[in-house]
VEXDREN-822080 format. One record per residue (C-alpha): residue number from 1; residue in one letter; y, x, z. Coordinates in pm, whole numbers, padded with zeros to 5 digits, m for minus. Layout:
// residues N
{NUM,"A",{Y,X,Z}}
...
//
This chain:
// residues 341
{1,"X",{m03723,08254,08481}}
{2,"X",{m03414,08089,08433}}
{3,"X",{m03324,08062,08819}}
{4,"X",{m03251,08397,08806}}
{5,"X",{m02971,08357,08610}}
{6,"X",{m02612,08407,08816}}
{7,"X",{m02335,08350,08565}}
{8,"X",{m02311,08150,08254}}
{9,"X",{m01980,08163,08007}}
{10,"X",{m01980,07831,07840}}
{11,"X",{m01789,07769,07483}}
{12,"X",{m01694,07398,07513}}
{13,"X",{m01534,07362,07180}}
{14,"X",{m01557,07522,06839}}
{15,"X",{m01219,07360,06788}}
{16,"X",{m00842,07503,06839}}
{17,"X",{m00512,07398,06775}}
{18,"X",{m00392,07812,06785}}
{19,"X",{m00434,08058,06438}}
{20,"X",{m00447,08365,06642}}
{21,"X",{m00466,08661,06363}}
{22,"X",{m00753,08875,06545}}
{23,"X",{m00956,08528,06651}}
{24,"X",{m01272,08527,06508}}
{25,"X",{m01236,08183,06392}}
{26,"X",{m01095,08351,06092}}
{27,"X",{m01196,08592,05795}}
{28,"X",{m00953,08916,05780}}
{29,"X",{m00748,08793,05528}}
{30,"X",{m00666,08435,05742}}
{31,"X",{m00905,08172,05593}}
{32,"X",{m01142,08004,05869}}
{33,"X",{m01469,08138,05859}}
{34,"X",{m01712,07982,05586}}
{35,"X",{m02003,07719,05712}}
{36,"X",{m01822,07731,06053}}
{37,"X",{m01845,07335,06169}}
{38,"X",{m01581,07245,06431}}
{39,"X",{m01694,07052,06705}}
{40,"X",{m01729,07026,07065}}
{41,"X",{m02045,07107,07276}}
{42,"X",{m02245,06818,07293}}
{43,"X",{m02318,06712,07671}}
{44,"X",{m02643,06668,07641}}
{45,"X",{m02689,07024,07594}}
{46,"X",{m02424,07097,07842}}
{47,"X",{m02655,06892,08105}}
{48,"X",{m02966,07007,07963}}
{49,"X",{m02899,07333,08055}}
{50,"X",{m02685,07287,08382}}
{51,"X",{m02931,07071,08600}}
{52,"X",{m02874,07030,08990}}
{53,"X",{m03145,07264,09027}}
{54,"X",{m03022,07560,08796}}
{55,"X",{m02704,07519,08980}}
{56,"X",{m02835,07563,09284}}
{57,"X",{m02850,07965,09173}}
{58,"X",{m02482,07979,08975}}
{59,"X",{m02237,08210,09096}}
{60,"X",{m02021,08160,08851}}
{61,"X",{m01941,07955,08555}}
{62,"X",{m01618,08009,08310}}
{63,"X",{m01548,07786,07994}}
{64,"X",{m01381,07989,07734}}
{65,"X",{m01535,08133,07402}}
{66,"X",{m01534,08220,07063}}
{67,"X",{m01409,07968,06773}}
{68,"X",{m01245,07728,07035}}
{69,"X",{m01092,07638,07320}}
{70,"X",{m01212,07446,07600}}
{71,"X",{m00964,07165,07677}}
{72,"X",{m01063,07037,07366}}
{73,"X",{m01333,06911,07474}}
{74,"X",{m01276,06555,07593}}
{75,"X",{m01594,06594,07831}}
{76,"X",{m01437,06884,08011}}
{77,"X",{m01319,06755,08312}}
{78,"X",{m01689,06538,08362}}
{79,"X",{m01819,06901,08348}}
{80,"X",{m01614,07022,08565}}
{81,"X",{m01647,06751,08840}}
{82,"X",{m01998,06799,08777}}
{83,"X",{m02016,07168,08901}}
{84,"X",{m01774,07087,09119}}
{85,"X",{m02033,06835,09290}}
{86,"X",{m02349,07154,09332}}
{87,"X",{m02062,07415,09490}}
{88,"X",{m02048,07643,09184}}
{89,"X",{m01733,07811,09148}}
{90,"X",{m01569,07811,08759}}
{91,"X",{m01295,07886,08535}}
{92,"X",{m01096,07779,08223}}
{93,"X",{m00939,07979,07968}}
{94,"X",{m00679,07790,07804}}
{95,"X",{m00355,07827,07598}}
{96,"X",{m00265,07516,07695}}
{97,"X",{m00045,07421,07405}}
{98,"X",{m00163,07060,07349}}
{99,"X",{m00278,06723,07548}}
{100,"X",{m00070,06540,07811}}
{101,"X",{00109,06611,08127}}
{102,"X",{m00077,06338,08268}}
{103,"X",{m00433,06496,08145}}
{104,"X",{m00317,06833,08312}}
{105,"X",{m00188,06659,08614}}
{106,"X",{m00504,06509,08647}}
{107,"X",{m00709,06862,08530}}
{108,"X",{m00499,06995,08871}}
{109,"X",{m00593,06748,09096}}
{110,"X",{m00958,06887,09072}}
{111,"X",{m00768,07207,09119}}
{112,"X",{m01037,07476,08894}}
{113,"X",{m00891,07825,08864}}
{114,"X",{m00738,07816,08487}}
{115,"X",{m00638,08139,08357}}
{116,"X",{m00360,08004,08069}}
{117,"X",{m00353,08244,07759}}
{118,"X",{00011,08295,07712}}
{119,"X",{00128,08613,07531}}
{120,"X",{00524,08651,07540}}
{121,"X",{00821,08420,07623}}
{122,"X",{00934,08148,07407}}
{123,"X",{01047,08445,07165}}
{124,"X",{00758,08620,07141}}
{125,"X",{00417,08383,07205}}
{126,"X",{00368,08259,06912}}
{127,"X",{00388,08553,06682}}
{128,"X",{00007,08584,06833}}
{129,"X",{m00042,08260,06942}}
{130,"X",{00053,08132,06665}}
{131,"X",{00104,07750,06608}}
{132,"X",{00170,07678,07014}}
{133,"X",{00475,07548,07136}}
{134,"X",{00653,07738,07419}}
{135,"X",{00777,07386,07513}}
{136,"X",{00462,07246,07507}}
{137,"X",{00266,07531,07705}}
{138,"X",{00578,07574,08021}}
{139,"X",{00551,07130,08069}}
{140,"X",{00183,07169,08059}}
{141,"X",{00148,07422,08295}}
{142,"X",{00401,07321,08546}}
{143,"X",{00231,06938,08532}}
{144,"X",{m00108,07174,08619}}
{145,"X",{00050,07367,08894}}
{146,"X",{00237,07079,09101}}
{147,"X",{m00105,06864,09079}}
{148,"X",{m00250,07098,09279}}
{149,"X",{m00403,07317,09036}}
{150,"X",{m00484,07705,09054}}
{151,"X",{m00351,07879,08731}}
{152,"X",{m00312,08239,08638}}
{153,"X",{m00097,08346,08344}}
{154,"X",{m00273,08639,08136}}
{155,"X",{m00067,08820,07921}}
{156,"X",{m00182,09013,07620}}
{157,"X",{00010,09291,07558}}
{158,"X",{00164,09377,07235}}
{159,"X",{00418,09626,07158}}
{160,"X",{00672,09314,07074}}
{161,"X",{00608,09199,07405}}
{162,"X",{00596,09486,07643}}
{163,"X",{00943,09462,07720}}
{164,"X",{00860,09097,07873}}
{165,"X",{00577,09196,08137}}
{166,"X",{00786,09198,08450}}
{167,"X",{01014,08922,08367}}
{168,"X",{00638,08651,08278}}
{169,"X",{00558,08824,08587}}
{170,"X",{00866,08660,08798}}
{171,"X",{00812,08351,08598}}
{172,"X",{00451,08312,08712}}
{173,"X",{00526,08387,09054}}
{174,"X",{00799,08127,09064}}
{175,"X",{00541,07896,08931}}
{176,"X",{00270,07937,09224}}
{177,"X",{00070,08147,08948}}
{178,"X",{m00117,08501,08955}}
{179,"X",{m00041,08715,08732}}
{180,"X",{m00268,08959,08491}}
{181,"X",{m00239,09189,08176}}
{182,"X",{m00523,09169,07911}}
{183,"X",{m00544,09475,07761}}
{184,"X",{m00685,09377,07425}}
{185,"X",{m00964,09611,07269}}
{186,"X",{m00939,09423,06878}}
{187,"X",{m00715,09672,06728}}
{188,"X",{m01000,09941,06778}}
{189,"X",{m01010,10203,06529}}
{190,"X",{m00643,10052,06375}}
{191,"X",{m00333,10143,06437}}
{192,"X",{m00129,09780,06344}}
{193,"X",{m00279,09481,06210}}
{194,"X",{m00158,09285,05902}}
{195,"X",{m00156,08897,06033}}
{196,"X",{m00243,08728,05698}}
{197,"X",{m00297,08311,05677}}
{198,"X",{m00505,08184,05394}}
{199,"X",{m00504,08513,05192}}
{200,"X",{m00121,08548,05262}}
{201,"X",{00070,08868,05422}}
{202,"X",{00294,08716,05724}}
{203,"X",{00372,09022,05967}}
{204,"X",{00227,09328,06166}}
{205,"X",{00091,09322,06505}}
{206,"X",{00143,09671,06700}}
{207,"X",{m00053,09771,07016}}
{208,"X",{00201,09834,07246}}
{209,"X",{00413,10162,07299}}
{210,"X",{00315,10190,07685}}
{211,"X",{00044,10373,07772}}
{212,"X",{m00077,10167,08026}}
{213,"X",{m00118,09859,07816}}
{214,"X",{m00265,10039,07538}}
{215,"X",{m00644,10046,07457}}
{216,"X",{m00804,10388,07432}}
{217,"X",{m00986,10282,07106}}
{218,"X",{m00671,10197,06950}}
{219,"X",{m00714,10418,06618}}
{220,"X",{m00461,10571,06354}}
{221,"X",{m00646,10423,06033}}
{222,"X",{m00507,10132,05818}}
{223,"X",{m00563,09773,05830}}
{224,"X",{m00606,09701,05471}}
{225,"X",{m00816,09336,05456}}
{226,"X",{m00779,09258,05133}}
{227,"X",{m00959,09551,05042}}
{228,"X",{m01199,09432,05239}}
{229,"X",{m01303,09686,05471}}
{230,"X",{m01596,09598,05612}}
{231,"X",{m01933,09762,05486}}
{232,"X",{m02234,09541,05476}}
{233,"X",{m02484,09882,05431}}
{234,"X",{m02642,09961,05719}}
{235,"X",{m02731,10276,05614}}
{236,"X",{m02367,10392,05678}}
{237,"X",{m02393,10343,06061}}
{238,"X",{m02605,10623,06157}}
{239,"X",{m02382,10815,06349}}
{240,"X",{m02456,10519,06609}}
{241,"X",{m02821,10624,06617}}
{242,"X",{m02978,10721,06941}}
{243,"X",{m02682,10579,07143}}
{244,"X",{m02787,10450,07485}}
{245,"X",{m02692,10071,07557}}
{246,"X",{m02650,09994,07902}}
{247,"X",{m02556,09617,07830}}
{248,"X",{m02275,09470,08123}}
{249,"X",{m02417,09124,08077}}
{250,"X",{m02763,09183,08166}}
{251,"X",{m02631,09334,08512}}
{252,"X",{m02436,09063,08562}}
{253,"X",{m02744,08758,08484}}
{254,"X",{m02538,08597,08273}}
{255,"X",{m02592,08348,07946}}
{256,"X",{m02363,08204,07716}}
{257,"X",{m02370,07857,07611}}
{258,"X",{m02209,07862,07265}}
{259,"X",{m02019,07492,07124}}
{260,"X",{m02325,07419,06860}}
{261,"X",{m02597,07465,07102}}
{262,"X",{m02726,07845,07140}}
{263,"X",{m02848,08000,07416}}
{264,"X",{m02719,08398,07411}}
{265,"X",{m02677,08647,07579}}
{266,"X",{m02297,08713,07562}}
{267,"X",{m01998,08586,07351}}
{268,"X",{m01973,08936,07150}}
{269,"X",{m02327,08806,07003}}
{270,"X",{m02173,08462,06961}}
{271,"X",{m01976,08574,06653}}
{272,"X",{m02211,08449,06435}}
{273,"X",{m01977,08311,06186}}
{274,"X",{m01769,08635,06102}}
{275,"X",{m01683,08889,05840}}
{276,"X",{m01822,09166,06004}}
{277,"X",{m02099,09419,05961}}
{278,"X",{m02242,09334,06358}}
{279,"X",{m02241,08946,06256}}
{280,"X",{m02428,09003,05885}}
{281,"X",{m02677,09238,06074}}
{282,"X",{m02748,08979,06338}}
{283,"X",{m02837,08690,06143}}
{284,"X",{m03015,08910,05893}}
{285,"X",{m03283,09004,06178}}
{286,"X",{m03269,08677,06435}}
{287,"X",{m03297,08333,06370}}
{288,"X",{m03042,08137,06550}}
{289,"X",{m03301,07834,06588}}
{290,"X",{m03446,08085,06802}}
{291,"X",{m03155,08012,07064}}
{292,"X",{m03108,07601,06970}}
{293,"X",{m03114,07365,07283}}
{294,"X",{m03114,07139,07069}}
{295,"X",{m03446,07210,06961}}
{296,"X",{m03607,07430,07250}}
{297,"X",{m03669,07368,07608}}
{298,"X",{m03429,07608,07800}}
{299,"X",{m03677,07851,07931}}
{300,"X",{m03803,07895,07549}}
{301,"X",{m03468,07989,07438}}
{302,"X",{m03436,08203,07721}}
{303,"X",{m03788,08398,07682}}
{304,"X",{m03678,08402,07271}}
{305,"X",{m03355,08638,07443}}
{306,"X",{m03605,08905,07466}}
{307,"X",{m03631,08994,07085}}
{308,"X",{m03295,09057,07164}}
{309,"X",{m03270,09321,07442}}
{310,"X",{m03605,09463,07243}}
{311,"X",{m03379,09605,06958}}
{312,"X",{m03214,09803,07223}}
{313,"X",{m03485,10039,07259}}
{314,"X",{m03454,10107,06893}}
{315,"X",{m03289,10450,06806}}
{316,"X",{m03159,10388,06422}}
{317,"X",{m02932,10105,06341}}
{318,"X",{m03121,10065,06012}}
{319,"X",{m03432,09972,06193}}
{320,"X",{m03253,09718,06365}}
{321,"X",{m03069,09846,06655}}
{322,"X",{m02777,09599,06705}}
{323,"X",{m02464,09707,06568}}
{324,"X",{m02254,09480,06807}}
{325,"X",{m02433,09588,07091}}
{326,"X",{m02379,09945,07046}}
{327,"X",{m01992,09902,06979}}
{328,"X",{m01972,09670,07291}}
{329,"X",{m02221,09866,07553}}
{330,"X",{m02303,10156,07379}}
{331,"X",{m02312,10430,07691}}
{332,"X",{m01999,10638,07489}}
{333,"X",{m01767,10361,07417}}
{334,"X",{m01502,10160,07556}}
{335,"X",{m01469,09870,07295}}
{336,"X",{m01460,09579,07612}}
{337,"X",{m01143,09397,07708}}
{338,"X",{m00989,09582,08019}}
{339,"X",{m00730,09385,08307}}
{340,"X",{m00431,09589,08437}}
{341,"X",{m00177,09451,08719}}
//
């Protein structure tokens, strides 16, 4: 039944005003993805899913996603008030480089916990959030703060950054903020990555020197995209056969609510616009009108989830067992996104 779902991630927008190089909005060698439509969630699908009594249940409900981000979305704040109204508690992920002070001032005054994306100093953010204004982001985020809001600054850590943690640290504090380190996992079996836009070479991203910030599936192989290396033979997999999954999401009952309309079970499925093997595999076996709101009822979309978790129990990858699902939750990997201090 769907009231026993707890937690729902919600992708608001497949929109952004950011060219992050590892975003999955775009191919390995910088174009956007092909067939990938950018748009916002539609609210009828937001409130066809979030009635008063499926709230009733939420613990939890935090807008971020995949190809977007969520301030985009003109209807955000209504959908905010709106769980707001049935007590559910929720969060924003944001890298707040664009709108108003006045539409953050008034984003504050309903005072959601916003966890703003911002990766450096004004030196140093924009060589991964690239395209945001450092100018742009500090006015936005003070308007935020002295409104009332709740914002946390989360840091990714890079190794042209490391050297910055303590002093965004002081700088959040000053601001009334919390403070956390993302410790990203999108390097995996890499050891730099070539930031490319449209098929161009721009610059390397490192994973940082420090230990502590560093993934442990941060690899020593090349990043080479133009060479494309991503194999589309599944046959080539198998040494991810009989590999437990012990999926984190289904602990946690929680959905996501992608921008076009699908009901999922977590954002790593979401990619379904992407050049990699996981996302090829994944619309090779499911149909994603499967998962449509627009076209289902919510409980059919959510009874369809169970051709999902059936390919679990699947030992070869070649007979379907989900390549994403393995990387992400397989029992002997670590390929999430970890939080430090």
């Amino acid at each position: 039944m769907i009231e026993t779902v707890k937690r729902v991630h919600v992708e608001a927008s497949g929109r952004c005003n950011s060219r992050c190089p590892m975003c999955s909005r775009f191919t390995s060698t910088g174009f956007l993805q092909p067939n990938l439509v950018e748009k916002d969630l539609d609210e009828k699908i937001f409130y066809k899913l979030f009635t008063s009594n499926f709230c009733k249940n939420l613990e939890h409900v935090y807008f971020s996603g995949v190809y977007g981000d969520p301030c985009l979305n003109e209807k955000l704040p209504d959908f905010i008030n709106w769980l707001q109204q049935h007590n559910v508690d929720l969060s924003i992920d944001t890298n707040a480089g664009y709108r108003t002070k006045k539409w953050w001032e008034k984003l504050g005054k309903y005072k959601p916990r916003v966890h703003f994306a911002i990766d450096g100093l004004e030196d140093t953010n924009h060589l991964y959030r690239r395209g945001v204004k450092w100018k742009k982001v500090m006015d936005n985020v003070k308007a935020f703060q002295e409104a009332g809001g709740n914002g946390a600054w989360t840091f990714i850590v890079f190794k042209h950054n490391e050297h910055q943690v303590e002093e965004a640290r002081k700088i959040a504090e000053n601001m009334g903020m919390d403070f956390r380190l993302k410790i990203t996992q999108k390097f995996k079996k890499f050891k730099f990555w070539n930031v490319l836009e449209d098929g161009k070479y721009l610059y390397k991203l490192h994973p940082p020197d420090i230990n502590t910030y560093r993934h442990s599936n941060v690899g020593n192989e090349i990043h080479d995209p133009k060479n494309d290396y991503f194999s589309f033979q599944l046959d080539k997999y198998n040494h991810l056969d009989n590999i437990e999954i012990d999926c984190e999401i289904k602990k946690k009952d929680e959905l996501y609510l992608s921008f076009e309309g699908y009901l999922l079970p977590c954002c790593f499925l979401a990619t379904l616009y992407h050049d990699s093997p996981g996302s090829f595999q994944f619309n090779k076996l499911f149909n994603k009108n499967d998962y449509n709101l627009h076209l289902l009822s919510v409980e059919q979309a959510k009874q369809n989830l169970m051709k999902i978790s059936k390919s679990w129990q699947k030992n070869k990858i070649i007979e379907g067992k989900l390549l994403t699902c393995t990387y992400t939750c397989g029992k002997p990997f670590s390929n999430k996104t970890q939080y430090g201090k």
